[in-house]
C-alpha positions in Angstrom: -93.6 -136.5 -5.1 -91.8 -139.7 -5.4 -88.3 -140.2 -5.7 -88.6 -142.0 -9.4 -91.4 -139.4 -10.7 -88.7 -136.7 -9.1 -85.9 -138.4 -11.2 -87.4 -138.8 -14.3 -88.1 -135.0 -13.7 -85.2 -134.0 -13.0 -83.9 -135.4 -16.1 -86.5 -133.8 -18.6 -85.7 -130.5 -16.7 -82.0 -130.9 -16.6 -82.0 -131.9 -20.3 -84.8 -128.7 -21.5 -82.1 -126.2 -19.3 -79.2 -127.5 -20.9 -81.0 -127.2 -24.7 -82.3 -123.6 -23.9 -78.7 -122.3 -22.0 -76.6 -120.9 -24.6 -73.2 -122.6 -25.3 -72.0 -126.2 -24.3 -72.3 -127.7 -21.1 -69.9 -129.7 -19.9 -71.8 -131.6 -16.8 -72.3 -135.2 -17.1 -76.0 -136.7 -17.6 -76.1 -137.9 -13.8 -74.9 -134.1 -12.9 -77.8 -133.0 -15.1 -80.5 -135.1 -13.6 -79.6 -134.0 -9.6 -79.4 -130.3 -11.1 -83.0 -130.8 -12.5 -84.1 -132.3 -9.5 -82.8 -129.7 -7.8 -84.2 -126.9 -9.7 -87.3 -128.3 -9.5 -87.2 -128.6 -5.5 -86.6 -124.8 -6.0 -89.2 -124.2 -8.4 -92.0 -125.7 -6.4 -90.7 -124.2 -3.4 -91.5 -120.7 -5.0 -94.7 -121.9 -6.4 -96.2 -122.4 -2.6 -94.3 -119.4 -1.5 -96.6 -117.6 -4.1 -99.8 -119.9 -4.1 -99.7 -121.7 -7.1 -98.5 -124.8 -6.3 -102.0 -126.6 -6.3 -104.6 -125.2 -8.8 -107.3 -126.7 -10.7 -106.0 -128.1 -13.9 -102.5 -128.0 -15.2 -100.2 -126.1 -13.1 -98.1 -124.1 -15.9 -96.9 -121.6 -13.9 -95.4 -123.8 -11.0 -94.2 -126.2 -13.8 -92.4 -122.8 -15.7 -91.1 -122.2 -11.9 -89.7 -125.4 -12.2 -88.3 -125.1 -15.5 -86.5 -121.8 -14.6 -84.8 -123.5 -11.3 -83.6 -126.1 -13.6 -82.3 -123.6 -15.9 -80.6 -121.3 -13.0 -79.4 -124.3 -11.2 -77.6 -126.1 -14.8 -76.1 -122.4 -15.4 -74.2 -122.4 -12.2 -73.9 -126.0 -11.6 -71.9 -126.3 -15.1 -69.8 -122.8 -14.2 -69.0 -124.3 -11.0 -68.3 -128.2 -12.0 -65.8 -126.4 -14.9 -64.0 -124.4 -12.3 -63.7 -127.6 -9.9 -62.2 -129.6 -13.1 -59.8 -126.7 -14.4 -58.3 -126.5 -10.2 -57.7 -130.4 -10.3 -55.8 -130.6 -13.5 -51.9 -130.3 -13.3 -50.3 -129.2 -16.0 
């Protein structure tokens, strides 16, 4: 995968998990897009763990795999980058 294709699905990713997780997230867009990338690293990972990563046709479960990284990896991400920004504030 190329490093532009990877970005531009990390975005679409990053911005799916972020409509489908409940609630607001507070991560900025270039937070979102390495958390998609990431989760999608993730998701193809399990897809060859499991053999799906290369079928004939369209590969909807390795591309669900991927959607689910996203979607694990934006639900922590955010919980995390809130508890990093709430410790730096002094009040």
């Amino acid at each position: 995968m190329s490093w532009l294709w990877a970005i531009i699905l990390g975005l679409i990713l990053g911005v799916i998990a972020r409509m489908i997780l409940p609630g607001k997230q507070n991560i900025p867009l270039w937070l979102t897009v390495i958390f998609g990338v990431i989760g999608s690293i993730i998701g193809n990972a399990v897809a060859s763990w499991i053999g799906v990563d290369d079928t004939k046709g369209i590969d909807w479960i390795r591309h669900l795999l991927q959607l689910l990284g996203a979607i694990l990896v934006v639900g922590v991400g955010d919980a995390v980058w809130n508890s990093m920004r709430r410790g730096n504030r002094t009040t």
